[in-house]
N, CA, C and O atoms as a GROMACS GRO file, in nm:
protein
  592
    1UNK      N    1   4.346   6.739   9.945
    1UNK     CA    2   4.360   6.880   9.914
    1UNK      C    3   4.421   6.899   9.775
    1UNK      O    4   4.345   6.961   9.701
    2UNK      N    5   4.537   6.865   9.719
    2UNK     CA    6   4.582   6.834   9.591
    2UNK      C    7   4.457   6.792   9.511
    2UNK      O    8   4.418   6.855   9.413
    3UNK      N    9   4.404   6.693   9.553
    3UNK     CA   10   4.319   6.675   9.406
    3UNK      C   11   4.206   6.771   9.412
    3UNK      O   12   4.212   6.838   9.308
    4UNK      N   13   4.125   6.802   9.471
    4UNK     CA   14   4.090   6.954   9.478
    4UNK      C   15   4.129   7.078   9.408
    4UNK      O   16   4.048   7.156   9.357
    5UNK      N   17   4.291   7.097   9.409
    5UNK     CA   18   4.308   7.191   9.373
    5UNK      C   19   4.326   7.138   9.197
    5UNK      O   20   4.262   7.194   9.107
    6UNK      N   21   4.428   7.016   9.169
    6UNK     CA   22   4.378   6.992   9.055
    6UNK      C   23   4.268   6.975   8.986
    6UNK      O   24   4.258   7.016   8.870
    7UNK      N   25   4.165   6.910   9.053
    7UNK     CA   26   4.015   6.949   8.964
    7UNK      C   27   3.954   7.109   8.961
    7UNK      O   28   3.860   7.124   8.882
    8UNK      N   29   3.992   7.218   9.030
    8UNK     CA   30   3.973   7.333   9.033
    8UNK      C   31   4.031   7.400   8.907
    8UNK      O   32   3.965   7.480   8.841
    9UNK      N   33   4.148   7.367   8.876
    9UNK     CA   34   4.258   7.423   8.788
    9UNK      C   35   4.223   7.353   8.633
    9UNK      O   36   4.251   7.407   8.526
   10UNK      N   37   4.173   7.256   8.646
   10UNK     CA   38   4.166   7.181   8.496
   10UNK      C   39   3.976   7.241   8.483
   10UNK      O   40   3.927   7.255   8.370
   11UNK      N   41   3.905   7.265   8.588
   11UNK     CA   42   3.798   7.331   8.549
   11UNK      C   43   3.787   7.462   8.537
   11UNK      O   44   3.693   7.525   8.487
   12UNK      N   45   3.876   7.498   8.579
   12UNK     CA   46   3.908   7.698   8.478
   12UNK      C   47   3.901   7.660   8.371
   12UNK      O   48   3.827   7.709   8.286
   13UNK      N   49   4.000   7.534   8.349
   13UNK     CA   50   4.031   7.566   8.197
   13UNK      C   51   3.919   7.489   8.130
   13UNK      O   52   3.861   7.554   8.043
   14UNK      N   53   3.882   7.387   8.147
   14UNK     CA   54   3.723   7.340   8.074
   14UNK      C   55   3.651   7.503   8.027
   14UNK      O   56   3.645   7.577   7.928
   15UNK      N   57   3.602   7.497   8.186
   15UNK     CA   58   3.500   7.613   8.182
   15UNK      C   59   3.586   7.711   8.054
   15UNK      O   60   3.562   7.676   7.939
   16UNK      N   61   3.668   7.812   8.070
   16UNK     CA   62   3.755   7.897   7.969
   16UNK      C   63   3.701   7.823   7.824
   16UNK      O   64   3.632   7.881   7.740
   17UNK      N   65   3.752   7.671   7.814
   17UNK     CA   66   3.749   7.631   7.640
   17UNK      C   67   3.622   7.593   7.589
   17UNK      O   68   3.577   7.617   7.477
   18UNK      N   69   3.543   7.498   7.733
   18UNK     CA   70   3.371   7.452   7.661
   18UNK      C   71   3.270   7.515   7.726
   18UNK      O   72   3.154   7.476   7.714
   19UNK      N   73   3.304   7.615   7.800
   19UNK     CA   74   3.152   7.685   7.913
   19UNK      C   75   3.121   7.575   8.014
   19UNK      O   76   3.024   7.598   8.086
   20UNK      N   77   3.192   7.447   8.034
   20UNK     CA   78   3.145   7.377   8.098
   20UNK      C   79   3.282   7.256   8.227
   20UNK      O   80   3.380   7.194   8.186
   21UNK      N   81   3.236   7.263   8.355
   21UNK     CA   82   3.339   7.193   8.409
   21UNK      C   83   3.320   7.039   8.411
   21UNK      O   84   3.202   7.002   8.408
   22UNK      N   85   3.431   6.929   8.415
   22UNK     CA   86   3.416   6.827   8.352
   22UNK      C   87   3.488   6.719   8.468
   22UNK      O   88   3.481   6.597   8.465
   23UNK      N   89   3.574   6.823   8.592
   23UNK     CA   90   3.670   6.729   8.703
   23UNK      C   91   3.566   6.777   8.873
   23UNK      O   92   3.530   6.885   8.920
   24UNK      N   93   3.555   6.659   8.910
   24UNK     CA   94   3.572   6.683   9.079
   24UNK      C   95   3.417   6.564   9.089
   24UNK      O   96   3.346   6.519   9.000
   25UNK      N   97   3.415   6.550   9.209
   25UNK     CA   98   3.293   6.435   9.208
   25UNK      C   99   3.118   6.426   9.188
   25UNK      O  100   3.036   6.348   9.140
   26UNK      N  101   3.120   6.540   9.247
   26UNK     CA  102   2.967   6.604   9.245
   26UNK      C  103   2.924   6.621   9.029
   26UNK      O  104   2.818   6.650   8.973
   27UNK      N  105   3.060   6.588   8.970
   27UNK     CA  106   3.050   6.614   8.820
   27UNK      C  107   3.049   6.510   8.744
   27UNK      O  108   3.062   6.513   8.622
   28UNK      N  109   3.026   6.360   8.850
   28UNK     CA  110   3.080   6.244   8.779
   28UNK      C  111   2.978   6.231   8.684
   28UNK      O  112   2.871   6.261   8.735
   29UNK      N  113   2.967   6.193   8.550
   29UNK     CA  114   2.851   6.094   8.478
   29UNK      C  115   2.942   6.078   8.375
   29UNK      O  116   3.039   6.148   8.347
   30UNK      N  117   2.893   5.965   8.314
   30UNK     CA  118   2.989   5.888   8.181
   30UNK      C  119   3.063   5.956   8.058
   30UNK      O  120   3.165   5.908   8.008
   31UNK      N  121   2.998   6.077   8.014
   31UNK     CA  122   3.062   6.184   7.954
   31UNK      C  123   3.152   6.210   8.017
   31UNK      O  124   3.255   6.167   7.965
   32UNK      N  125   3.171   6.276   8.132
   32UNK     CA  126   3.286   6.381   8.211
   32UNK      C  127   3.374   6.276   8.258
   32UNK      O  128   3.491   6.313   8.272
   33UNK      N  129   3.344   6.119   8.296
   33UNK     CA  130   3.421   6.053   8.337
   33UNK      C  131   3.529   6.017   8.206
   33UNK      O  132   3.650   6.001   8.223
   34UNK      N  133   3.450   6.008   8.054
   34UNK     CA  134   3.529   5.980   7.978
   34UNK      C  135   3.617   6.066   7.945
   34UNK      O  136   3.728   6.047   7.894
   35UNK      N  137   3.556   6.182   7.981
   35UNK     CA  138   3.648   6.344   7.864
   35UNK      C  139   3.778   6.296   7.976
   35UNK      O  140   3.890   6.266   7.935
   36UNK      N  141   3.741   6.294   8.115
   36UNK     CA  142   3.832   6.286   8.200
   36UNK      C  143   3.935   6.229   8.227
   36UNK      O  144   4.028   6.279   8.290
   37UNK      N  145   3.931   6.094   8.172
   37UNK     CA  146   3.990   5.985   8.188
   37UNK      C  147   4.107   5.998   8.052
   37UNK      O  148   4.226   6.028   8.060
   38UNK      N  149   4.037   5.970   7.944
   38UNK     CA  150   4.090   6.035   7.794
   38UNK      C  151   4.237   6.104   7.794
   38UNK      O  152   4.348   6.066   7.757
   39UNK      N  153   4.176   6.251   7.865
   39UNK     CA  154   4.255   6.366   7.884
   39UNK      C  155   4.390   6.352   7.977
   39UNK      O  156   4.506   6.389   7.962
   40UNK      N  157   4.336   6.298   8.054
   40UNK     CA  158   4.464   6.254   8.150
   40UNK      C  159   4.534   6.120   8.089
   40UNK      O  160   4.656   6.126   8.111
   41UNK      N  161   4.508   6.039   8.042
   41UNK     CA  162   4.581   5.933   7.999
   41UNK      C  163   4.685   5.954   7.878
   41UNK      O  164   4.793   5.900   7.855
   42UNK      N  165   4.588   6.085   7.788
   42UNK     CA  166   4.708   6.156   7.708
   42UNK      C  167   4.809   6.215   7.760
   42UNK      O  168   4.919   6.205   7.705
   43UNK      N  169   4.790   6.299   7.894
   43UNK     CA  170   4.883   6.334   7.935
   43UNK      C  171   4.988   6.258   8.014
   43UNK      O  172   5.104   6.295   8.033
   44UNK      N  173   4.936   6.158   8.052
   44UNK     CA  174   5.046   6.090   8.076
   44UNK      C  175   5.154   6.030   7.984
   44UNK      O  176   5.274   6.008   8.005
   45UNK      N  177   5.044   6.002   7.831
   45UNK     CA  178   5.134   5.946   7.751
   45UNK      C  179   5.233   6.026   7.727
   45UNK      O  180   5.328   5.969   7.673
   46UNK      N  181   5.249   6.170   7.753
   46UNK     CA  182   5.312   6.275   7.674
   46UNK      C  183   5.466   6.255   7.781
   46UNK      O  184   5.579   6.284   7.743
   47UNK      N  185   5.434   6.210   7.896
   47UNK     CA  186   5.551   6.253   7.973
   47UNK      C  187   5.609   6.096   7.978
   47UNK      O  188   5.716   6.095   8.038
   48UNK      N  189   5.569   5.969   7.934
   48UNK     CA  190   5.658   5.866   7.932
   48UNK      C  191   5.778   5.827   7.813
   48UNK      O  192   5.777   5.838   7.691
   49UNK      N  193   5.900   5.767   7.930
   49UNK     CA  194   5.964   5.778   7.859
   49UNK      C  195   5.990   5.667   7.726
   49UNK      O  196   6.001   5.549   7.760
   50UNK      N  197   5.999   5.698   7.582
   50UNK     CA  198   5.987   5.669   7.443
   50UNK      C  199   6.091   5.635   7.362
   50UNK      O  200   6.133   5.704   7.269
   51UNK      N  201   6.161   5.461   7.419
   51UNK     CA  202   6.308   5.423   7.372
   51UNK      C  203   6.328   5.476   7.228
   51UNK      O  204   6.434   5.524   7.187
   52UNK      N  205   6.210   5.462   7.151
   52UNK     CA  206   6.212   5.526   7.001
   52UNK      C  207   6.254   5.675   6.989
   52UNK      O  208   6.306   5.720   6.887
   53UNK      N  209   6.235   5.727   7.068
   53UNK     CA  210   6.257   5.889   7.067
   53UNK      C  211   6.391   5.917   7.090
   53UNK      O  212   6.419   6.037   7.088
   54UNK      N  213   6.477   5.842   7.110
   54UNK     CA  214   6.647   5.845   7.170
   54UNK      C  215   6.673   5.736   7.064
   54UNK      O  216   6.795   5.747   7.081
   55UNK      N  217   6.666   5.659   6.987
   55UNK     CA  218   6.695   5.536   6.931
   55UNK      C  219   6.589   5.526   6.767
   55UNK      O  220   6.517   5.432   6.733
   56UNK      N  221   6.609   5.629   6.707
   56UNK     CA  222   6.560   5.590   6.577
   56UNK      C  223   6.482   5.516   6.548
   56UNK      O  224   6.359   5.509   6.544
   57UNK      N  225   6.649   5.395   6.506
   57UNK     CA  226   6.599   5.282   6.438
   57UNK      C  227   6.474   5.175   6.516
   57UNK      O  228   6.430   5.070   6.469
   58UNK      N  229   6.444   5.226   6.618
   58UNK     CA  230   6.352   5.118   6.734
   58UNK      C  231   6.199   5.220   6.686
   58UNK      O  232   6.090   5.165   6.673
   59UNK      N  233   6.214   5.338   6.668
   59UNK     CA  234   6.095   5.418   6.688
   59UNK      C  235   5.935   5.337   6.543
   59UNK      O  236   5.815   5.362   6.551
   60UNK      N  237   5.994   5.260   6.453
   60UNK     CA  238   5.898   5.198   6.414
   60UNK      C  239   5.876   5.106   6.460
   60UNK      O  240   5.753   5.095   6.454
   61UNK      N  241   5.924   5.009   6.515
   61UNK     CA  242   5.888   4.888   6.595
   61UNK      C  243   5.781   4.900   6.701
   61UNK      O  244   5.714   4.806   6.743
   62UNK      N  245   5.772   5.062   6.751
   62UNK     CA  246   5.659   5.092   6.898
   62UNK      C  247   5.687   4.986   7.004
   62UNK      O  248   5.586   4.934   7.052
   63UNK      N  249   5.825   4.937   7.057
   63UNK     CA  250   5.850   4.852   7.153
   63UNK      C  251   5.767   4.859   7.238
   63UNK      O  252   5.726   4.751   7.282
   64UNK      N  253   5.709   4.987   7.296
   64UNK     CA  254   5.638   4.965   7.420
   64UNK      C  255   5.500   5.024   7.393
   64UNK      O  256   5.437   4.990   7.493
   65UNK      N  257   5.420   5.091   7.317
   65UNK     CA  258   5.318   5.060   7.267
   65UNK      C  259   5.249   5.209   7.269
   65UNK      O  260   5.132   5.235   7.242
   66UNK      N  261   5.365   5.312   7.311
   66UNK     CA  262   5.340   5.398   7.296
   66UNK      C  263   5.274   5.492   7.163
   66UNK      O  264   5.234   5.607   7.177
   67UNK      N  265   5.272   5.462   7.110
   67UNK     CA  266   5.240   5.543   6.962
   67UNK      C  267   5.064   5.456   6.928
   67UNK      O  268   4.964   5.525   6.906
   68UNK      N  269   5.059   5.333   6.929
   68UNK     CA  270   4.938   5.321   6.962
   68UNK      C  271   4.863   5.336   7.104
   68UNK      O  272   4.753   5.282   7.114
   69UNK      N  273   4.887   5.367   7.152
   69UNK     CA  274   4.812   5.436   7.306
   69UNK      C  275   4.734   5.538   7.184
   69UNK      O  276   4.625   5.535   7.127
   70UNK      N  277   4.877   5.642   7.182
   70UNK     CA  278   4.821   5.809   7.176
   70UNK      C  279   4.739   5.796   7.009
   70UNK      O  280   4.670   5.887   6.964
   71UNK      N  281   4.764   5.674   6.942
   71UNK     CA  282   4.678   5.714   6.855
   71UNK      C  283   4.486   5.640   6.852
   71UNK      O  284   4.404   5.655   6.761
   72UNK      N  285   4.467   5.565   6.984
   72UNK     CA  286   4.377   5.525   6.988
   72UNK      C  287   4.341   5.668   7.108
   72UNK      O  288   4.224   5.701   7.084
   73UNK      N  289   4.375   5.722   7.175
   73UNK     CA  290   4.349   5.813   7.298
   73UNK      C  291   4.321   5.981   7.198
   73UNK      O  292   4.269   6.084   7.240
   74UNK      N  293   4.375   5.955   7.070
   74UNK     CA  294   4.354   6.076   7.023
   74UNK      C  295   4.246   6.061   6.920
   74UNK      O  296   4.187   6.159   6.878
   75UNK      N  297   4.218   5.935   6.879
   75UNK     CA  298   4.080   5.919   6.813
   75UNK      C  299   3.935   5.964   6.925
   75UNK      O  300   3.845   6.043   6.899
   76UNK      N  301   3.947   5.910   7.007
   76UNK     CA  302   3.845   5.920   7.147
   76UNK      C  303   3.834   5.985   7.174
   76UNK      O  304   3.717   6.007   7.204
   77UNK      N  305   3.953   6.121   7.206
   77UNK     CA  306   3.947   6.227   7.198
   77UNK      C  307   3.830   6.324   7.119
   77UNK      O  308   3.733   6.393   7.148
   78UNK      N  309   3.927   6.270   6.967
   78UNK     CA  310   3.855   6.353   6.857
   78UNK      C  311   3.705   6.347   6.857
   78UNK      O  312   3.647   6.452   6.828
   79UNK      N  313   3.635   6.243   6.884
   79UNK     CA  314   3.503   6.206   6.885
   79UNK      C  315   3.435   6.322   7.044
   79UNK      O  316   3.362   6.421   7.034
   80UNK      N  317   3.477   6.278   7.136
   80UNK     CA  318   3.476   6.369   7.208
   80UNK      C  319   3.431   6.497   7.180
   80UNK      O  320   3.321   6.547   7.203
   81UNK      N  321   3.559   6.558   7.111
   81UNK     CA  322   3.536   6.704   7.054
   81UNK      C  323   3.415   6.730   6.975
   81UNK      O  324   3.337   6.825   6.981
   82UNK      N  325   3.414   6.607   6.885
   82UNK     CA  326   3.291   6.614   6.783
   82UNK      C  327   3.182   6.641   6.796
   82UNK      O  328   3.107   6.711   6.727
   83UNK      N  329   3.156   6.545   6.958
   83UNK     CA  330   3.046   6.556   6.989
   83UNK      C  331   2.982   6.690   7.096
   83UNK      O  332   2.870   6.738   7.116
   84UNK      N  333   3.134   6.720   7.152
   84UNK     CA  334   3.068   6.837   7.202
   84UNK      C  335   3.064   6.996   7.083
   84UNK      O  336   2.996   7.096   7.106
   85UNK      N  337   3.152   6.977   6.967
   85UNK     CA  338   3.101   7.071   6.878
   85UNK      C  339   2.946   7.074   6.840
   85UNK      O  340   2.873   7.172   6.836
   86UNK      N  341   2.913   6.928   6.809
   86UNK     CA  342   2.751   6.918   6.747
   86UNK      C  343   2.684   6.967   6.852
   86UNK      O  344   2.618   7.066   6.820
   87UNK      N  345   2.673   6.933   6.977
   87UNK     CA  346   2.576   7.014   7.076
   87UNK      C  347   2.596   7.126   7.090
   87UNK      O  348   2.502   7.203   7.110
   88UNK      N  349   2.703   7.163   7.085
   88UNK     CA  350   2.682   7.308   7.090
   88UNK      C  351   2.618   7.373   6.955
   88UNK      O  352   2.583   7.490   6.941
   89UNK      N  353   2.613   7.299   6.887
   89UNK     CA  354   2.541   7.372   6.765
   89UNK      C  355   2.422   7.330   6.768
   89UNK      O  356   2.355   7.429   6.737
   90UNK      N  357   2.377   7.274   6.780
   90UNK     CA  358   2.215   7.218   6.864
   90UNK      C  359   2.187   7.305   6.981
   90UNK      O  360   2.077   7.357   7.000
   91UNK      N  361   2.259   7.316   7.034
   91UNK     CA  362   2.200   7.360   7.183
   91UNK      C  363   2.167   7.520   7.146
   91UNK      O  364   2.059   7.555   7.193
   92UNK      N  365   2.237   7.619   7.075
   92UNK     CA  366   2.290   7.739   7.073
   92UNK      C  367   2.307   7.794   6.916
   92UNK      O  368   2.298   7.916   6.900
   93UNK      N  369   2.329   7.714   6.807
   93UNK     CA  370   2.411   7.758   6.725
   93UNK      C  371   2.521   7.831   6.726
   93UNK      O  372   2.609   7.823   6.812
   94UNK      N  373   2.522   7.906   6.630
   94UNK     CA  374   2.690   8.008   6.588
   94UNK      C  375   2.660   8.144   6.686
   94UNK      O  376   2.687   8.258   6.648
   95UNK      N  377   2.589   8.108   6.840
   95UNK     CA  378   2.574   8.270   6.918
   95UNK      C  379   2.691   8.278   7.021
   95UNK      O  380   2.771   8.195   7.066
   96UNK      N  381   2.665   8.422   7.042
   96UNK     CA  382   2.824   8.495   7.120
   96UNK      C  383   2.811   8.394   7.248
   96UNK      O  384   2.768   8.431   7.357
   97UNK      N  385   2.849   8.277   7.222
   97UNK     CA  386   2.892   8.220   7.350
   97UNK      C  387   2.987   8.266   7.449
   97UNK      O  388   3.061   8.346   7.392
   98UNK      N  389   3.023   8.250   7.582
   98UNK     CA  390   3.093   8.340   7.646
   98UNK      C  391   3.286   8.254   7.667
   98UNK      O  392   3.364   8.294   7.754
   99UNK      N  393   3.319   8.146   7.573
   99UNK     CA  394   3.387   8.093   7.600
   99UNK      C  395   3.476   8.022   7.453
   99UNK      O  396   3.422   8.027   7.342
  100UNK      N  397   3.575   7.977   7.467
  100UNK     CA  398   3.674   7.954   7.385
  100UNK      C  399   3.617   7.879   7.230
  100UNK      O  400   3.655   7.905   7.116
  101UNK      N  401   3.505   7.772   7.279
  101UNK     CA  402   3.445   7.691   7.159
  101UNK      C  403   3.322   7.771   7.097
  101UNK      O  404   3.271   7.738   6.990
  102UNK      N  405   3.277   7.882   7.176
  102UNK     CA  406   3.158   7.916   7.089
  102UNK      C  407   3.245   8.066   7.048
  102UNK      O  408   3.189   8.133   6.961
  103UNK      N  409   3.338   8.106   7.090
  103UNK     CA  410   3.439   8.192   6.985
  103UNK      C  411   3.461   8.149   6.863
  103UNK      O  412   3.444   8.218   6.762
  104UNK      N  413   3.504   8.026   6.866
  104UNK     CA  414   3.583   7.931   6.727
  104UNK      C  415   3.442   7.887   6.676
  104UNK      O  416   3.480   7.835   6.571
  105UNK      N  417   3.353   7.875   6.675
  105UNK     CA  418   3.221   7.839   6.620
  105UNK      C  419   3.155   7.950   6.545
  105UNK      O  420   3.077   7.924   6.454
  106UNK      N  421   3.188   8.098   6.585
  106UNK     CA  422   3.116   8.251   6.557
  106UNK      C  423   3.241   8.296   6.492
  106UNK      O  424   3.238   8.418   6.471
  107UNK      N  425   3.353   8.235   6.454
  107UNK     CA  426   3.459   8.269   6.372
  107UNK      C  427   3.448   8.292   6.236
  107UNK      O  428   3.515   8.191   6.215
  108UNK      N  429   3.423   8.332   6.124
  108UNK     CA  430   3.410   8.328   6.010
  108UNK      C  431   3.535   8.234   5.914
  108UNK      O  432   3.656   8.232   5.937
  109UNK      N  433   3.484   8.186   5.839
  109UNK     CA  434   3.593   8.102   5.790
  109UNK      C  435   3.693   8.194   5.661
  109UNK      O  436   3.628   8.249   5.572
  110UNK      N  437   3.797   8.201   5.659
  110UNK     CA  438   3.892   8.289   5.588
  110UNK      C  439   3.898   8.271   5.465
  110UNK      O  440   3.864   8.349   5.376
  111UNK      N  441   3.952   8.142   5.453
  111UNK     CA  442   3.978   8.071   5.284
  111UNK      C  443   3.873   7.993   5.278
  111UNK      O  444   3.815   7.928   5.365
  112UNK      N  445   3.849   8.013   5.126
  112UNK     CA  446   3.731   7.892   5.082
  112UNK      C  447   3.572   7.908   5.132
  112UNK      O  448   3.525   7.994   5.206
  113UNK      N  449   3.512   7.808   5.074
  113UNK     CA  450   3.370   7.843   5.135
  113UNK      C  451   3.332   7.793   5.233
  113UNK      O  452   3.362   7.683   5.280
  114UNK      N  453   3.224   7.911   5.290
  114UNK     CA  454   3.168   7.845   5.426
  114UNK      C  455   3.138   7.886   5.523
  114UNK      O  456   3.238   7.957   5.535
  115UNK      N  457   3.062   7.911   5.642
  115UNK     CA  458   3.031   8.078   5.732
  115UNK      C  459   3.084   8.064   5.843
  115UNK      O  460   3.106   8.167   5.907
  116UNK      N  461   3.135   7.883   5.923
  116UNK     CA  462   3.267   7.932   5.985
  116UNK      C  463   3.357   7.793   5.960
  116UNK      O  464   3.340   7.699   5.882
  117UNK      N  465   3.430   7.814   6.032
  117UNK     CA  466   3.559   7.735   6.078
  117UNK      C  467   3.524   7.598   6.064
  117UNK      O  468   3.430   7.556   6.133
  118UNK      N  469   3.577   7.526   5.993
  118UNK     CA  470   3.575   7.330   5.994
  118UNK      C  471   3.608   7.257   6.174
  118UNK      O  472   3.681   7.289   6.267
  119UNK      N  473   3.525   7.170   6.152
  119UNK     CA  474   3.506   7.138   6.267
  119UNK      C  475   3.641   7.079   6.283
  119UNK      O  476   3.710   7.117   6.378
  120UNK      N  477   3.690   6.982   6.194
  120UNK     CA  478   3.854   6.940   6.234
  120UNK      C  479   3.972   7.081   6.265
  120UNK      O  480   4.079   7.069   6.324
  121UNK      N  481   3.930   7.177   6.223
  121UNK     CA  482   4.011   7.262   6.258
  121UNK      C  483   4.015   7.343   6.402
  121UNK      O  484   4.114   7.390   6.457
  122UNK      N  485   3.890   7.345   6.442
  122UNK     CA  486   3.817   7.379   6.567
  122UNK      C  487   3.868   7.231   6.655
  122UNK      O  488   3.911   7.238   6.770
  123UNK      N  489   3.857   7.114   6.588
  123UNK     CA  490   3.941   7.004   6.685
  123UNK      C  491   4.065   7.025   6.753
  123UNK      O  492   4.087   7.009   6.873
  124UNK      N  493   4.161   7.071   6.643
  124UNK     CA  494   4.285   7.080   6.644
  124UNK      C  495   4.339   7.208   6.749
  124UNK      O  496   4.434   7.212   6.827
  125UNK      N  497   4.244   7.298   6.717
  125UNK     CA  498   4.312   7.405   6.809
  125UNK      C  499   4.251   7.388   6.901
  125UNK      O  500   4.307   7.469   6.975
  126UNK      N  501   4.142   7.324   6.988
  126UNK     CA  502   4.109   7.277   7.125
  126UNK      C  503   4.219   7.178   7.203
  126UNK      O  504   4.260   7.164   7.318
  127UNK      N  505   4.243   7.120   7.079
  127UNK     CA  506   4.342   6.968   7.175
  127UNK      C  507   4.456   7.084   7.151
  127UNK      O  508   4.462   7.144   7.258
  128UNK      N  509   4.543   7.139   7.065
  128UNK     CA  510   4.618   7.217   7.125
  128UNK      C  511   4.625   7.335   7.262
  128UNK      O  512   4.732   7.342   7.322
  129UNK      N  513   4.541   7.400   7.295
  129UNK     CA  514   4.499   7.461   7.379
  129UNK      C  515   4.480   7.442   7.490
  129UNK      O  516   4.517   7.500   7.592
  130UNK      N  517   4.379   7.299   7.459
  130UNK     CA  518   4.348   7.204   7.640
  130UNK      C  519   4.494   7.170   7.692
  130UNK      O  520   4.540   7.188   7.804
  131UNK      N  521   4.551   7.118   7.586
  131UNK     CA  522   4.663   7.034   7.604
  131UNK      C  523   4.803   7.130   7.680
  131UNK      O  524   4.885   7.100   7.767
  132UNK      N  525   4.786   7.232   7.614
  132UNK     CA  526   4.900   7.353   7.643
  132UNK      C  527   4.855   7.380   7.811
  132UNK      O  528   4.934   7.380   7.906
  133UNK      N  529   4.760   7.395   7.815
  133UNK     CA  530   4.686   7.471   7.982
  133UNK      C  531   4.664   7.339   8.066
  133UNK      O  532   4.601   7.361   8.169
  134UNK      N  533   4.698   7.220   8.047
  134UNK     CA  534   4.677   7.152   8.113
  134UNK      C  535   4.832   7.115   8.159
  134UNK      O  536   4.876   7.118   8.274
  135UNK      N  537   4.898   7.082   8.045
  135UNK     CA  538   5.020   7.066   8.091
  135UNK      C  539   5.105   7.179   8.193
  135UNK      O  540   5.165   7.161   8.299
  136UNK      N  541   5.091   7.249   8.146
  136UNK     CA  542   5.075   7.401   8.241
  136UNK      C  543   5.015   7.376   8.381
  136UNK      O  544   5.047   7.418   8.493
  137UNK      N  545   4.947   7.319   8.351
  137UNK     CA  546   4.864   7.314   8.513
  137UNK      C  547   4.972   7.191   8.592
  137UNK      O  548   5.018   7.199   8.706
  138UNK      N  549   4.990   7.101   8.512
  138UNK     CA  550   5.006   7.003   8.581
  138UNK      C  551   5.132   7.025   8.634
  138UNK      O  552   5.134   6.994   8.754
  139UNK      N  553   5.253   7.072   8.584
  139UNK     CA  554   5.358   7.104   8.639
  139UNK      C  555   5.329   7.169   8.731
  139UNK      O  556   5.352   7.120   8.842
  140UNK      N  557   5.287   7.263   8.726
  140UNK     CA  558   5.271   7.390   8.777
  140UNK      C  559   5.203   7.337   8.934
  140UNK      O  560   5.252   7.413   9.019
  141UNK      N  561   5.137   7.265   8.982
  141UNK     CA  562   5.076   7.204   9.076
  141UNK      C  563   5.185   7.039   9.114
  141UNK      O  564   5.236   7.012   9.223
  142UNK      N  565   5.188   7.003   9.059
  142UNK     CA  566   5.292   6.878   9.034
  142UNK      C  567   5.192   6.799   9.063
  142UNK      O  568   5.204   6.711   9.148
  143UNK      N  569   5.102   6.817   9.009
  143UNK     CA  570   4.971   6.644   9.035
  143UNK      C  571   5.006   6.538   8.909
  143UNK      O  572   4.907   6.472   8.879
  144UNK      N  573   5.077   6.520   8.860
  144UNK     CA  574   5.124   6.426   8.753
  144UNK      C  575   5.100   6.276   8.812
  144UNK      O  576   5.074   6.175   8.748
  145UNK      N  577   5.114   6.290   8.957
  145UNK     CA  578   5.148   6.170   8.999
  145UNK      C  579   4.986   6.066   9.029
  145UNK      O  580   4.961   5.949   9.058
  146UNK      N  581   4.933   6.152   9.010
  146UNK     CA  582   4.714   6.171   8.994
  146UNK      C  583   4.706   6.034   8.856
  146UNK      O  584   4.636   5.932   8.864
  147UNK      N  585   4.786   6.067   8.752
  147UNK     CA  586   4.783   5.996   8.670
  147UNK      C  587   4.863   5.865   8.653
  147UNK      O  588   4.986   5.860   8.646
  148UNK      N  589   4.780   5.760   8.646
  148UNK     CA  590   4.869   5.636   8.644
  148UNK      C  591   4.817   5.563   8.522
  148UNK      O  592   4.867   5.456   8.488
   0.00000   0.00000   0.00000
């Protein structure tokens, strides 16, 4: 029943950011298993505890290997994103999509040239966003323990 309700809750928020749900079984294929897997492994990285983060002088050493986790989990990520930005611009282009990424895609770009938004910037505020509503979720339900 818990994981139910956690794959319900992390697919609001898919659905909300990509038009599309990505948790529960009937959804498995190698894409959704990866976005899936990815996503949660960041979040776990976020809540372990980081002798460097209390202890300075240790925090370049990466004693426990934390800092390369999240920077190989946030490359994979990024590609991720990449790739679901390019389809959506294949699939649809820059149209009134009904959801968070084809908002930021139909955005006009402010400074500088260009008719919208850079895709690294459209990265950045997704992984902020997913990341904010997920963590959110996860407390909020206490399925943390889902992640190992």
């Amino acid at each position: 029943m818990r994981t139910r309700l956690f794959d319900t809750s992390m697919n609001m928020m898919t659905r909300l950011l990509f038009g599309k749900r990505y948790f529960g079984l009937k959804l498995s294929n190698k894409k959704n298993d990866e976005f899936k897997d990815n996503i949660l492994k960041q979040l776990a990285i976020v809540g372990i505890f980081n002798i460097g983060d209390f202890v300075p002088l240790l925090r370049p050493f990466d004693l426990q290997g934390i800092i390369a986790q999240s920077k190989q989990l946030r490359l994979k990520i990024d590609q991720i994103f990449d790739e679901m930005i390019q389809d959506r611009l294949k699939q649809n282009g820059l149209n009134d999509s009904k959801d968070f990424l084809g908002a930021m895609l139909s955005l006009p770009k402010t400074h500088g040239l260009g008719d919208r938004l850079g895709d690294n910037t459209i990265k950045a505020i997704l992984n902020v966003s997913y990341h904010a509503l997920a963590i959110y979720s996860m407390i909020s339900s206490k399925e943390l323990n889902v992640v190992q």
